[in-house]
C-alpha positions in Angstrom: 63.0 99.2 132.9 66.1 97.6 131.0 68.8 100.3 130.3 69.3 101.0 126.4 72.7 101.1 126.6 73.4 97.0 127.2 77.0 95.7 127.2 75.9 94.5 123.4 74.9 97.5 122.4 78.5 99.0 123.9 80.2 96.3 121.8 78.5 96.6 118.8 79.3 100.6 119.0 83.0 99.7 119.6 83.1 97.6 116.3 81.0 100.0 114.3 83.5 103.0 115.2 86.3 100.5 114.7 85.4 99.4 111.1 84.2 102.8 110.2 88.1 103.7 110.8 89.0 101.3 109.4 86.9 101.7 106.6 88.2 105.4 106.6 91.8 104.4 107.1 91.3 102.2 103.1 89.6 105.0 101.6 92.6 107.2 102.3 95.0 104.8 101.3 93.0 103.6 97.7 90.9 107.2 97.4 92.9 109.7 98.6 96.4 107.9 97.4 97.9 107.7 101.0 100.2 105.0 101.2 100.3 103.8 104.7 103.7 102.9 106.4 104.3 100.0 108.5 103.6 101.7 111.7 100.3 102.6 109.9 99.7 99.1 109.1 100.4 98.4 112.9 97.6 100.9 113.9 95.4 99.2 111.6 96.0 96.0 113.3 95.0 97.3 116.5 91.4 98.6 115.1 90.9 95.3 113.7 91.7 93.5 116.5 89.5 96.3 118.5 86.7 95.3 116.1 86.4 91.6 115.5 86.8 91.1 119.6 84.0 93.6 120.1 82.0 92.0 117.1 82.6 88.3 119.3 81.5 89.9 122.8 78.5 91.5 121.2 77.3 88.3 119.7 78.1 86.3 122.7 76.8 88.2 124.8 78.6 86.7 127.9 78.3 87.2 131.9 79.7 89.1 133.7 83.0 87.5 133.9 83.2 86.9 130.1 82.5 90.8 130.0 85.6 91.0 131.6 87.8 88.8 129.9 86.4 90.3 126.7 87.0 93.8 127.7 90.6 93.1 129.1 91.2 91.5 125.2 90.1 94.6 123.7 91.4 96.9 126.0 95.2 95.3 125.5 93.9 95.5 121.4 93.8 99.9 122.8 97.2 99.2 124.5 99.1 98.1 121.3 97.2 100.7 119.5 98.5 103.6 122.0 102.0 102.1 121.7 101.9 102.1 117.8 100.8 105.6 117.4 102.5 107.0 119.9 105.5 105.5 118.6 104.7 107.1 115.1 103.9 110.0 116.5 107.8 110.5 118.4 108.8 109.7 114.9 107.0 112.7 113.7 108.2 115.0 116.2 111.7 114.4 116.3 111.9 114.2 112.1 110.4 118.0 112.6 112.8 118.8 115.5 115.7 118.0 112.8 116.8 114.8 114.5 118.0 111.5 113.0 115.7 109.1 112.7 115.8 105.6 111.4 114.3 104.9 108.1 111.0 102.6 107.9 112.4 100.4 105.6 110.2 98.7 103.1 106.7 97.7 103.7 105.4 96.1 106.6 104.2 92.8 103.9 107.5 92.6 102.2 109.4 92.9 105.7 106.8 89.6 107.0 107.4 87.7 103.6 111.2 88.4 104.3 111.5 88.3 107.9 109.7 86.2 110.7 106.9 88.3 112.1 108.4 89.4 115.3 111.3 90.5 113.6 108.7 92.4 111.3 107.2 94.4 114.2 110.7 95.2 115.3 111.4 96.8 112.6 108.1 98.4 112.1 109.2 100.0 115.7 112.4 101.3 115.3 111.1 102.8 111.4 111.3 106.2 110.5 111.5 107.2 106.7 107.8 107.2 105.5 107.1 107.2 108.5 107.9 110.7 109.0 105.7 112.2 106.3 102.5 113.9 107.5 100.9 114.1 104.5 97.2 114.2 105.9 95.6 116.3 108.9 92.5 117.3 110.1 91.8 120.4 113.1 95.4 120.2 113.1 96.0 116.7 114.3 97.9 114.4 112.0 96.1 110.5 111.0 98.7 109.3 113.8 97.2 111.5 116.4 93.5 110.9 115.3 94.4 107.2 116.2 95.8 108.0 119.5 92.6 109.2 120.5 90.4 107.3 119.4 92.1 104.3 121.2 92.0 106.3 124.2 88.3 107.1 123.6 87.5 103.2 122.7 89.2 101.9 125.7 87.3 104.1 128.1 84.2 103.5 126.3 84.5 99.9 126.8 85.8 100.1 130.2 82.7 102.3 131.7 80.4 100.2 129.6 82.1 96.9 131.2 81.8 98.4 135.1 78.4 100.1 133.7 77.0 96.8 133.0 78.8 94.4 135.3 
C-alpha cells in the first residue's frame, strides 16, 4: 500500500500554507491597511522563496537525492525567514523596553531603486522606526511572531517529510 502522505504531497502542502500566508500577508496590507516595513517585505521574501521551491520539488518530483537538495533550498528559504523575524522581533522588544533603536528608513523598493540590493537588505537589518509598530496581533502574538513560527513549523514539516520519504 503506498503511503498518502508522498514527498509531493508534502510539497504541495508547504506551498499551499506558504501562499495562503502570503495571500494573508496582502490582504492585511490592501484590506486591513497595514503597511508592511522592510523587514516585513523581507519575511515575505522568505515565504515566497518557501513556496515557489516547494511548488518546483512538487512538480518534479525528484529522487531521493533531489529531495534533498530541494529540501536543503527550502529549508535555508526557513533560515532567512527565522533571521528576518527574529530580527523584527528584537526590534519590537527593545522599542517597548525604551531603548534606542534605529529607524527603518524608507521602504524596502525605494531603498533597492536607490541603493544596490545588498546594501538594501542591510539596511532593512539594522531598521527600526516602522518597524517597531505592532499594529496587528492575534492570541497575543504579533504578525512578526506568527512568522517565526510558522518557519519553524515549515522547516520541520519538510524536513520529517524529506527523512519520511527518503
Amino acid at each position: 500500500m503506498t503511503r498518502f502522505l508522498t514527498y509531493r504531497i508534502s510539497m504541495l502542502a508547504v506551498f499551499a500554507i506558504s501562499a495562503g500566508l502570503l495571500g494573508y500577508a496582502y490582504y492585511s496590507q490592501f484590506v486591513l491597511y497595514l503597511d508592511p516595513c522592510p523587514l516585513c517585505i523581507l519575511q515575505r521574501v522568505a515565504f515566497i522563496i518557501m513556496a515557489l521551491l516547494a511548488l518546483v520539488a512538487a512538480i518534479h518530483n525528484p529522487g531521493r537525492t533531489g529531495r534533498w537538495g530541494y529540501s536543503v533550498l527550502i529549508l535555508a528559504g526557513a533560515g532567512w525567514g527565522v533571521a528576518t523575524a527574529g530580527r523584527h522581533l528584537y526590534i519590537h522588544h527593545a522599542a517597548q523596553a525604551g531603548e534606542m533603536v534605529p529607524s527603518c528608513g524608507a521602504g524596502l523598493g525605494y531603498m533597492i531603486e536607490e541603493h544596490s540590493l545588498p546594501n538594501a537588505i542591510q539596511m532593512a537589518f539594522t531598521g527600526g522606526g516602522d518597524c517597531t509598530l505592532v499594529d496587528w496581533t492575534f492570541l497575543g502574538l504579533s504578525m512578526p511572531a506568527w512568522t517565526l513560527v510558522w518557519y519553524l513549523l515549515l522547516a520541520g514539516f519538510t524536513l520529517w517529510a524529506t527523512i519520511r520519504n527518503a
